[in-house]
ChimeraX commands (.cxc) that place a marker at each C-alpha (Angstrom):
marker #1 position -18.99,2.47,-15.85 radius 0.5
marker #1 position -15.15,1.66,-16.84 radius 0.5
marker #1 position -12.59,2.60,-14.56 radius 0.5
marker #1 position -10.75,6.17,-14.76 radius 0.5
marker #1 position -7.53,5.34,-13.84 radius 0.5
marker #1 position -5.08,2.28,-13.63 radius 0.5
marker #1 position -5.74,2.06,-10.02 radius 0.5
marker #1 position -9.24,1.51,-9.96 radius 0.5
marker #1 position -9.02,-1.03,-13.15 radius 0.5
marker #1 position -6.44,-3.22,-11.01 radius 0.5
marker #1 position -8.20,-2.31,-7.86 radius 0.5
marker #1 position -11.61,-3.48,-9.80 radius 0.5
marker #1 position -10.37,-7.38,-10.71 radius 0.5
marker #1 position -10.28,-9.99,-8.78 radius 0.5
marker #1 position -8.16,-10.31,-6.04 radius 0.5
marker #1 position -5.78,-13.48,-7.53 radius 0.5
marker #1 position -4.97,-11.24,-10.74 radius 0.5
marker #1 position -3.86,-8.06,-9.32 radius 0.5
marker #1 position -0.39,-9.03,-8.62 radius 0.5
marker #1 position -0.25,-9.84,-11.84 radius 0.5
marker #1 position -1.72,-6.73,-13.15 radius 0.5
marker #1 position 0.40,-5.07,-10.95 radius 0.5
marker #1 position 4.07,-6.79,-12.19 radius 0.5
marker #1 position 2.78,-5.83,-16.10 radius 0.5
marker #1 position 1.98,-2.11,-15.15 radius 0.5
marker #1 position 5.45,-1.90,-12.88 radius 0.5
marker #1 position 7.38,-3.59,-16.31 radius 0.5
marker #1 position 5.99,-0.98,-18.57 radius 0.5
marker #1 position 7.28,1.56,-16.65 radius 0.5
marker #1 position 10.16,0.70,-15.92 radius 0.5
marker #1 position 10.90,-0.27,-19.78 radius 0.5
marker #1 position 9.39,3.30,-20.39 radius 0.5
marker #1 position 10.06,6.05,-17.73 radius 0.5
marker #1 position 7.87,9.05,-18.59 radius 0.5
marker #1 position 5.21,6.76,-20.20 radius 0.5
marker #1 position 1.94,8.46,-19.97 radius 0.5
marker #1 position -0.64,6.02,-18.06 radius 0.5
marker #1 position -4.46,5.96,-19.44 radius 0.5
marker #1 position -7.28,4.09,-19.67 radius 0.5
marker #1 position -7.93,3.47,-23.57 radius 0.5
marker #1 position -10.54,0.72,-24.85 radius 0.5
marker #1 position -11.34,0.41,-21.20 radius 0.5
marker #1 position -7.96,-1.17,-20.50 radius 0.5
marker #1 position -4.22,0.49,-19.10 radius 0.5
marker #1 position -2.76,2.42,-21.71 radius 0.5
marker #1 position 0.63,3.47,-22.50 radius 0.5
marker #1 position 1.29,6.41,-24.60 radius 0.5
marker #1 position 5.15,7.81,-25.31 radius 0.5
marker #1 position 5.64,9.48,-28.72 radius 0.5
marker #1 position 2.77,7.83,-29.76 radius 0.5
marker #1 position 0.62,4.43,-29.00 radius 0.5
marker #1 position 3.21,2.27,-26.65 radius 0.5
marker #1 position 1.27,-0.57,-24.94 radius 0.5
marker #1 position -2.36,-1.49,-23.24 radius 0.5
marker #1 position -3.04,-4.84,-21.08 radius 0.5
marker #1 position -5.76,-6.00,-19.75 radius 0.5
marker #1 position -7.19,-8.90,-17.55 radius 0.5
marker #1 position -9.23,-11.51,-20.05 radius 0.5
marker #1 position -10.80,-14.90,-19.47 radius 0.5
marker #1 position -7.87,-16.89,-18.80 radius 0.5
marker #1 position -5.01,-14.34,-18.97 radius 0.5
marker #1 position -3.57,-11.30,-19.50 radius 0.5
marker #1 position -3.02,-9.36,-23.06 radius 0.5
marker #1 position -0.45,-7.33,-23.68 radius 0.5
marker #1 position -1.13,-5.01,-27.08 radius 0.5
marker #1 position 1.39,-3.77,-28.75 radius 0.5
marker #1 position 1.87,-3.30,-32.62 radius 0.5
marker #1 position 2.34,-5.82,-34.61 radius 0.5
marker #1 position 5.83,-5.21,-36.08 radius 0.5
marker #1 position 6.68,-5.41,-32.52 radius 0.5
marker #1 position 5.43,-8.98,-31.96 radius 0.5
marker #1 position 6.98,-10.04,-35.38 radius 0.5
marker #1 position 10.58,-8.77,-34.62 radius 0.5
marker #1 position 10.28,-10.90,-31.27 radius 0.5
marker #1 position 8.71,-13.98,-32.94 radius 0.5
marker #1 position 11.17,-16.59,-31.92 radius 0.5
marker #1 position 11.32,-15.33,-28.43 radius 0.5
marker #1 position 7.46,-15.44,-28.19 radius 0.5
marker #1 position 7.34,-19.57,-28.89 radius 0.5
marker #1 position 5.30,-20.98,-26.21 radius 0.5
marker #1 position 2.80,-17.84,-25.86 radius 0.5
marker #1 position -0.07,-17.32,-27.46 radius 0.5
marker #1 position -0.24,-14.57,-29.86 radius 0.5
marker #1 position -2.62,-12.69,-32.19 radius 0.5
marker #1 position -1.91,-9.80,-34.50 radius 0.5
marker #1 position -1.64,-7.39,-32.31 radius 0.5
marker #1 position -1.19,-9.36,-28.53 radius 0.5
marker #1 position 0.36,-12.20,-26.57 radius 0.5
marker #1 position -1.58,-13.61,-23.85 radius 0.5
marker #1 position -0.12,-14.87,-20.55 radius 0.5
marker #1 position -1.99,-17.05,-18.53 radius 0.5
marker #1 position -3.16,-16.14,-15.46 radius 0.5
marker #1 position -2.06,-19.31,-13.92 radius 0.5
marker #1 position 1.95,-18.40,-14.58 radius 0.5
marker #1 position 4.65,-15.45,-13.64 radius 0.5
marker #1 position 3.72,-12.50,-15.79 radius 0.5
marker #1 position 7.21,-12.56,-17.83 radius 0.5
marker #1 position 8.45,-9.13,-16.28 radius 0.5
marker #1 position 12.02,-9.47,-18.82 radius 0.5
marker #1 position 9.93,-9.95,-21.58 radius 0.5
marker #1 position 7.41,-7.24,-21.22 radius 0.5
marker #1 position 10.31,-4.69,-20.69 radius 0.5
marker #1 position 12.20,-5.70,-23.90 radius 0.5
marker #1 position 9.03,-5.37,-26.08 radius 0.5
marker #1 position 8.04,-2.49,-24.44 radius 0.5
marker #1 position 11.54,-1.07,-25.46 radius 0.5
marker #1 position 11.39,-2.15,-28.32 radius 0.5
marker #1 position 7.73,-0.21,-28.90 radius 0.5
marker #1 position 9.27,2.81,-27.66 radius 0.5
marker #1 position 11.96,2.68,-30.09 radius 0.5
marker #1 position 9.53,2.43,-32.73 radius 0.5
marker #1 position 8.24,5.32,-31.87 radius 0.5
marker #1 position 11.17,7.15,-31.64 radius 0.5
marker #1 position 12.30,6.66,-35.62 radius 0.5
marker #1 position 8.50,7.48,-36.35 radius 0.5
marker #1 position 9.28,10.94,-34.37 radius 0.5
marker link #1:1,2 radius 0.2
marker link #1:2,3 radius 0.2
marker link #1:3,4 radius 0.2
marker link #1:4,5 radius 0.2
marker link #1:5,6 radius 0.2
marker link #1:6,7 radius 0.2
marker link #1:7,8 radius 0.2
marker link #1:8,9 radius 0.2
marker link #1:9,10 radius 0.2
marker link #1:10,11 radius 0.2
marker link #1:11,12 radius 0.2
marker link #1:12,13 radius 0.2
marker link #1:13,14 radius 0.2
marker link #1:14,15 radius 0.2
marker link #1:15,16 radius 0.2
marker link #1:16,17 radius 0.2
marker link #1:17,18 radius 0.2
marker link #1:18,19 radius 0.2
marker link #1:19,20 radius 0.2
marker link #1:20,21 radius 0.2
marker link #1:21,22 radius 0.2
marker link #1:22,23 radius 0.2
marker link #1:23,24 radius 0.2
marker link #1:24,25 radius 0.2
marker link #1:25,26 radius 0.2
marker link #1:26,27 radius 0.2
marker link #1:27,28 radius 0.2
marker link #1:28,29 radius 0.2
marker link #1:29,30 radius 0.2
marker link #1:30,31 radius 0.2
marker link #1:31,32 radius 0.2
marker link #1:32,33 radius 0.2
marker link #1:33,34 radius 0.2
marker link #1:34,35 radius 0.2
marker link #1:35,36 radius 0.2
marker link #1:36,37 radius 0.2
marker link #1:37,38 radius 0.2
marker link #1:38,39 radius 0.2
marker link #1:39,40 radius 0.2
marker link #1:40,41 radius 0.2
marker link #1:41,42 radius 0.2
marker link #1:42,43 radius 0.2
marker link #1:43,44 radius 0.2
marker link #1:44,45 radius 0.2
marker link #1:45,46 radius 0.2
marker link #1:46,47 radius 0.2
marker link #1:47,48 radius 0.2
marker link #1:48,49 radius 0.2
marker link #1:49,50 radius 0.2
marker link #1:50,51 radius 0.2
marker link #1:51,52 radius 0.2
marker link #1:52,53 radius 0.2
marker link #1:53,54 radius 0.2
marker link #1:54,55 radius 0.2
marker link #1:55,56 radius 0.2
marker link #1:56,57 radius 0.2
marker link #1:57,58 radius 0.2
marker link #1:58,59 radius 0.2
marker link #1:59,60 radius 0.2
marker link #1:60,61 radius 0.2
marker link #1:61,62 radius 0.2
marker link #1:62,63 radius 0.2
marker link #1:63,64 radius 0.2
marker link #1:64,65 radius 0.2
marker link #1:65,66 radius 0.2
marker link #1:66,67 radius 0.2
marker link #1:67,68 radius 0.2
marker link #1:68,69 radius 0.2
marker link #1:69,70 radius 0.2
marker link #1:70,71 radius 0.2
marker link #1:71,72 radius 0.2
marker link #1:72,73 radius 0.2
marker link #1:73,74 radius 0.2
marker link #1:74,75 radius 0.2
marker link #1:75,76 radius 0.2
marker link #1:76,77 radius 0.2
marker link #1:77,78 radius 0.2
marker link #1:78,79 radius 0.2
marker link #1:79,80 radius 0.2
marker link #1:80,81 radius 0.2
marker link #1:81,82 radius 0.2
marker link #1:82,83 radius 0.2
marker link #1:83,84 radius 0.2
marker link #1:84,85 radius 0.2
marker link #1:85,86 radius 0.2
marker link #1:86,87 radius 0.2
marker link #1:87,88 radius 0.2
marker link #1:88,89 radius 0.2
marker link #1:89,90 radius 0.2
marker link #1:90,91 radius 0.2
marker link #1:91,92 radius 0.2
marker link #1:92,93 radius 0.2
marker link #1:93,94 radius 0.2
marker link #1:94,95 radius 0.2
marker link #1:95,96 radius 0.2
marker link #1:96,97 radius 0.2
marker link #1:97,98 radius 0.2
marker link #1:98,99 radius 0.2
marker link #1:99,100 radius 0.2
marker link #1:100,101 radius 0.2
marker link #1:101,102 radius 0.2
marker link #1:102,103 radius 0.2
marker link #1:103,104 radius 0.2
marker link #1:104,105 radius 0.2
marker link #1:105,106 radius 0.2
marker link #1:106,107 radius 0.2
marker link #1:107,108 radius 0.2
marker link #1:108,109 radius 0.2
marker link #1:109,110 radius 0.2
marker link #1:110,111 radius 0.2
marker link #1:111,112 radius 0.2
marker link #1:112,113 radius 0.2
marker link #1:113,114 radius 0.2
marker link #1:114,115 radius 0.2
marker link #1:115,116 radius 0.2
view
């Protein structure tokens, strides 16, 4: 059965990767006060004025989803990560990039905001 809530997904994963978890949850809301928290695809899930942001713990890191023109915008900052579509992974063996995650979070929620 997937987790209900944020707490029991981080409280579910291993014991080395919830600090981690819990620096990527703490950026997101800090980058997006009011953010409604959710589990969605059985992952966290960020929802303010529409889809914000989900991560999740995966075989050798953690994803952060956002959309892609997101990612694209923030290309050149990204170097060094890898990225998909729709996600940049950071290993599990770094700092989860707390700056970073706030600035594309921001820059989701502003998204969001012309789309309103």
């Amino acid at each position: 059965m997937p987790p209900g809530t944020v707490d029991a997904y981080i409280a579910a994963a291993p014991s080395s990767a919830r600090p981690k978890l819990r620096a990527m949850r703490k950026a997101i809301l800090e980058a997006a006060p009011g953010a409604r928290e959710s589990i969605s695809y059985r992952i966290p899930f960020y929802d303010l004025g529409g889809r914000l942001a989900w991560f999740g713990l995966l075989k050798g890191h953690i994803g952060l989803f956002v959309r892609p023109p997101v990612l694209e915008e923030h290309k050149a900052e990204l170097r060094g990560y890898v990225m998909t579509k729709s996600s940049l992974h950071f290993p599990l063996d770094g700092e989860v990039p707390e700056a970073l995650v706030k600035k594309l979070v921001r820059a989701a929620a502003r998204k969001n905001a012309e789309r309103a």
